[in-house]
Each structure stands twice: as structure tokens, then as C-alpha cells.
N, C-alpha and C positions, 0 to 999 in steps of 0.2 A: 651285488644286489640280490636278494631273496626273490625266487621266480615266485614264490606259494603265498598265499594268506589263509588264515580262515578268518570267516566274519562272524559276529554275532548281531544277532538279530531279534528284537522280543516282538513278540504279536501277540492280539488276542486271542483266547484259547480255541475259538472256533475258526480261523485262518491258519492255524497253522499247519496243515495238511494241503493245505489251499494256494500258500505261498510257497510251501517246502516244491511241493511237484511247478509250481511254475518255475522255478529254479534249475531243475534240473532239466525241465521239456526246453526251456529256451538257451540250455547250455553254458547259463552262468555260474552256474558251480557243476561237480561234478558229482557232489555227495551233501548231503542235507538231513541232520541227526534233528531233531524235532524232541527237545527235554520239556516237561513239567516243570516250571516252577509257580510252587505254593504260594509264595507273597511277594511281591515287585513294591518297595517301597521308593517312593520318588517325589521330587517338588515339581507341582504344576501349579500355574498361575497362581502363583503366591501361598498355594497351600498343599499342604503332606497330603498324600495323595498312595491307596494299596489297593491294587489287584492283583488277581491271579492272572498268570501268561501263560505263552510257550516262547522258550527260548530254541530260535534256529542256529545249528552250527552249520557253517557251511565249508567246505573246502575249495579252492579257489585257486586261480592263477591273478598273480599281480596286475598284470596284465587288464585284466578285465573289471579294475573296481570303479572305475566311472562310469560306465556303463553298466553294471553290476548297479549303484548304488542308485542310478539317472534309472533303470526300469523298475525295481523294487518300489521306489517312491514314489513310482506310476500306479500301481496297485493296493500299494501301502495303508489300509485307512487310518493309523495316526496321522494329526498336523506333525508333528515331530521324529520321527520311528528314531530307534537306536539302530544304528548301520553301523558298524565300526569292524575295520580288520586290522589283523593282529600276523607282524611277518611268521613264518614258518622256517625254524630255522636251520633242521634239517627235519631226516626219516627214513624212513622204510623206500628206496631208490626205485624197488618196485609199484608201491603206490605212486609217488611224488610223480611218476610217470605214466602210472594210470590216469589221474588228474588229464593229463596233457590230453591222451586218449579219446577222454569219455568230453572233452570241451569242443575235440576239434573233431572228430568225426561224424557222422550223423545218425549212429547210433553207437552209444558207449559199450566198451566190451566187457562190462560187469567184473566185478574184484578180483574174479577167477581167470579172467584173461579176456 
């Protein structure tokens, strides 16, 4: 079984600095890339529906995506958020272990060590 996920995550564009650091202060992920994206097109309540977002990457252990997804939705302000992870199927042995690190200590040792 795949220990690692990343999740992706869309917000709107003025949260996501906001969800990105709750992420990491409360140790559900480890690492939190916060992308631009230009046009989110989607069906809501019966109709085509475009804003602009931010899309959250997160890195993650398995481990932690119910509770991961149960605080996120705590804070969340869509009725619906997109929370979804994606296994990790390998990597860089050194990160894949920083991960573990920066979840379970109480202050993560930064990508340099």
C-alpha cells in the first residue's frame, strides 16, 4: 500500500494562504504549493458556473486523509470543497521521508534537513 498522497484542493483566491498555512501549522500535510488558476469551470446547482481559484497541492501521508479531509471542511467555506488525493507512487526517498518528519515532529526540519 502507498504510505504518501497529495491532495488537491481548490479555494478561493483570497484563502488560500489562509488554508495553505493552516495545513501545515496543524501538521496535516507537510508541504502546501498554492497554484493560480485563471478559470475553474464547473456545474453548480443546475448551472455552468467560472471563477478564478487557487489550487492547493499538498503532500501528505495516507495515513492522515480522514482527518485531513474532517478539519479542512471545518474551515472550508464552500458547501462542497474539492478534497481529493491522489497515491504517491514513489520519489525522491529523501523527501518521501521528510514528509514523515515535518507530520510527526513538532517542528518540521525544513527540505534541507
Amino acid at each position: 500500500m502507498t504510505s504518501y498522497c497529495v491532495i488537491f484542493i481548490t479555494v478561493p483566491v483570497d484563502k488560500g494562504e489562509e488554508i495553505g498555512e493552516f495545513i501545515v501549522r496543524e501538521k496535516l500535510g507537510a508541504c502546501v504549493n498554492i497554484i493560480d488558476v485563471e478559470n475553474s469551470i464547473y456545474w453548480w446547482k443546475g448551472n455552468i458556473e467560472k471563477d478564478k481559484e487557487k489550487l492547493l497541492i499538498v503532500k501528505t501521508s495516507v495515513k492522515n486523509i480522514e482527518k485531513f479531509i474532517k478539519r479542512v471542511k471545518e474551515i472550508h467555506p464552500y458547501t462542497v470543497p474539492e478534497i481529493i488525493a491522489l497515491p504517491i507512487i514513489g520519489g525522491n526517498e529523501d523527501y518521501l521521508k521528510w514528509i514523515d518528519e515535518s507530520l510527526e515532529n513538532e517542528k518540521g526540519g525544513g527540505k534541507d534537513g
